[in-house]
matplotlib code that plots the C-alpha trace (Angstrom):
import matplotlib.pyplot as plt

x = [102.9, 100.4, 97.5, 99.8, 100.6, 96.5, 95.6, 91.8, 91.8, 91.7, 94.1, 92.2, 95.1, 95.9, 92.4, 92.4, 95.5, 93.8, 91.1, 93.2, 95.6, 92.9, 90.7, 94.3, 94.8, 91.1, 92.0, 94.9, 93.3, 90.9, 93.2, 95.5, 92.2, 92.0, 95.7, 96.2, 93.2, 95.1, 94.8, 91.5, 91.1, 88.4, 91.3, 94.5, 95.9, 95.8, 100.6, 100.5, 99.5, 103.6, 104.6, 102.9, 103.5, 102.2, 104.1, 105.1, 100.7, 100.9, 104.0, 101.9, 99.1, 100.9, 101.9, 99.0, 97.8, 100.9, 100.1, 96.5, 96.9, 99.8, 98.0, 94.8, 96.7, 97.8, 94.6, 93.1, 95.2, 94.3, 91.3, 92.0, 93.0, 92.6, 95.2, 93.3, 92.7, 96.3, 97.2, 95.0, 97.1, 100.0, 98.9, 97.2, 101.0, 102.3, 99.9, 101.3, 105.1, 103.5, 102.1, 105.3, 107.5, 104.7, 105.4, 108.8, 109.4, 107.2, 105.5, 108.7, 111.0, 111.1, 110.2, 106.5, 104.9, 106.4, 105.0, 101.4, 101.5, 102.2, 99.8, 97.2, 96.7, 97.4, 94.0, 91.6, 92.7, 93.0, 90.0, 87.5, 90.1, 90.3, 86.2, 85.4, 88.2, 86.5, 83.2, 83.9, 85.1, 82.2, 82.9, 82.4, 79.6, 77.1, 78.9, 78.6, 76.5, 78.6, 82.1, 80.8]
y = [126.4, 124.6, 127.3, 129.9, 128.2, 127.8, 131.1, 131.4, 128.1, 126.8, 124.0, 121.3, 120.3, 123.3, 124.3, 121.0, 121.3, 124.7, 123.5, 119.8, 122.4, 124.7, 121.5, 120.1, 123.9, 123.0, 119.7, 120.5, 123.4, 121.4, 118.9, 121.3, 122.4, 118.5, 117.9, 121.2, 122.1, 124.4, 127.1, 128.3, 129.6, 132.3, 134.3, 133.2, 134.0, 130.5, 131.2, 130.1, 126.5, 126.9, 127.0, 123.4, 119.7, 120.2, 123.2, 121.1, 120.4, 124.6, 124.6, 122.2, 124.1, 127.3, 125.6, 124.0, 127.7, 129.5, 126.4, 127.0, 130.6, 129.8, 126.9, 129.5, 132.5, 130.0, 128.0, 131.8, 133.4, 133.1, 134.0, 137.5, 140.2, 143.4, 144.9, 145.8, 141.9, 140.9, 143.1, 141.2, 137.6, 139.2, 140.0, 136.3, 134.8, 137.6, 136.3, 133.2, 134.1, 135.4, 131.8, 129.9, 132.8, 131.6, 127.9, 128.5, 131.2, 130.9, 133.5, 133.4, 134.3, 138.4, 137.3, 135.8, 139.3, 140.2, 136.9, 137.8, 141.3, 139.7, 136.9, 138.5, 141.6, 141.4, 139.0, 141.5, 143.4, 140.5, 139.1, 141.6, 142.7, 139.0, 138.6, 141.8, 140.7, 137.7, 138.9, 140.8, 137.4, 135.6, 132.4, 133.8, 136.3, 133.5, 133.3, 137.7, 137.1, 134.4, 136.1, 139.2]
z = [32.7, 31.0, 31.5, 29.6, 26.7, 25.3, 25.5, 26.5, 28.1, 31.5, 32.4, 34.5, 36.3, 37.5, 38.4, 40.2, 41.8, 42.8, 45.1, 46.3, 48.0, 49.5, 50.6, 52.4, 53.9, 55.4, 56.3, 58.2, 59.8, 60.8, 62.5, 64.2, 66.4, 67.3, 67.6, 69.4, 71.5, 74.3, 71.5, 71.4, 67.4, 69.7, 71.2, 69.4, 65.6, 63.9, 63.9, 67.3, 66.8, 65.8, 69.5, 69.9, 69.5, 65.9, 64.0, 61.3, 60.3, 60.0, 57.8, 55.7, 55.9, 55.1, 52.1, 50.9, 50.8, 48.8, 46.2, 46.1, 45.0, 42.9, 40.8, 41.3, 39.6, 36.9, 36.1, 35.2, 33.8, 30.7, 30.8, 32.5, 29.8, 31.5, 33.3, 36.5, 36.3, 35.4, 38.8, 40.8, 39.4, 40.6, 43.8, 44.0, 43.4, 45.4, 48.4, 47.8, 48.1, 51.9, 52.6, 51.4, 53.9, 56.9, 56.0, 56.7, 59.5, 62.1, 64.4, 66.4, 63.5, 62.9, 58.8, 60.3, 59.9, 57.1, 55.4, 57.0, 55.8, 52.2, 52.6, 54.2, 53.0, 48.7, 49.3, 49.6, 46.6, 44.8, 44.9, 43.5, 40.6, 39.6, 39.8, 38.3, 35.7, 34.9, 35.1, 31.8, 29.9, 28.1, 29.4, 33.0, 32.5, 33.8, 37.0, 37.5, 40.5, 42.1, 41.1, 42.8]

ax = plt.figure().add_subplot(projection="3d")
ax.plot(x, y, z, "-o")
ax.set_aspect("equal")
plt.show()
């Protein structure tokens, strides 16, 4: 809880827990389409790589993902103050919830979709309420372009 005790500042940590979880959710990806390469990524959803040798790498990666948006909602929160932007951190730890549910219940459990529909689709709204959130902060007004 770092982050929300210095209000206005970002806690490195956090931010660096951030992207070490969604470079691991890359990495494991990554090696589930080596370990497991009877599931074509082309024509299957990345859940069945549970019905393999290698379920266990996708719990991890589910995981690594929930973290990421957890340490993610976190690092910024501080420096979000409007409520459109505040929504879109709750949605970002919400999405997270959705990824920690697909770590655990896998596409053959009847909670999977529920955890997709969670995970998958708070992101979209998220995203642009956070960036247009922090677009508005001077410390981030650089970044408008890139945030966009």
């Amino acid at each position: 809880m770092h982050a929300l005790n210095n209000a206005g500042r970002i806690s490195v940590p956090t931010a660096q827990l951030a992207i070490g979880a969604a470079v691991a959710v890359i990495l494991l990806l990554a090696s589930l389409h080596v370990l497991s390469p009877e599931f074509d990524p082309r024509w299957r959803v990345v859940s069945e790589y549970a019905n393999g040798n290698y379920g266990w790498v996708l719990s991890l990666m589910f995981a690594a993902g929930a973290l990421s948006n957890w340490a993610l909602g976190f690092a910024v929160w501080p420096q979000v103050h409007s409520r459109s932007g505040r929504t879109g951190l709750i949605l970002l730890i919400i999405s997270g919830i959705g990824g920690a549910m697909a770590s655990v219940f896998d596409i053959n459990h009847p909670l999977h979709n529920v955890a997709g529909a969670i995970g998958v689709l708070t992101i979209p709204l998220a995203a642009p309420l956070i960036s247009v959130a922090l677009t508005r902060s001077q410390p981030w007004s650089a970044a408008r372009k890139l945030l966009l």
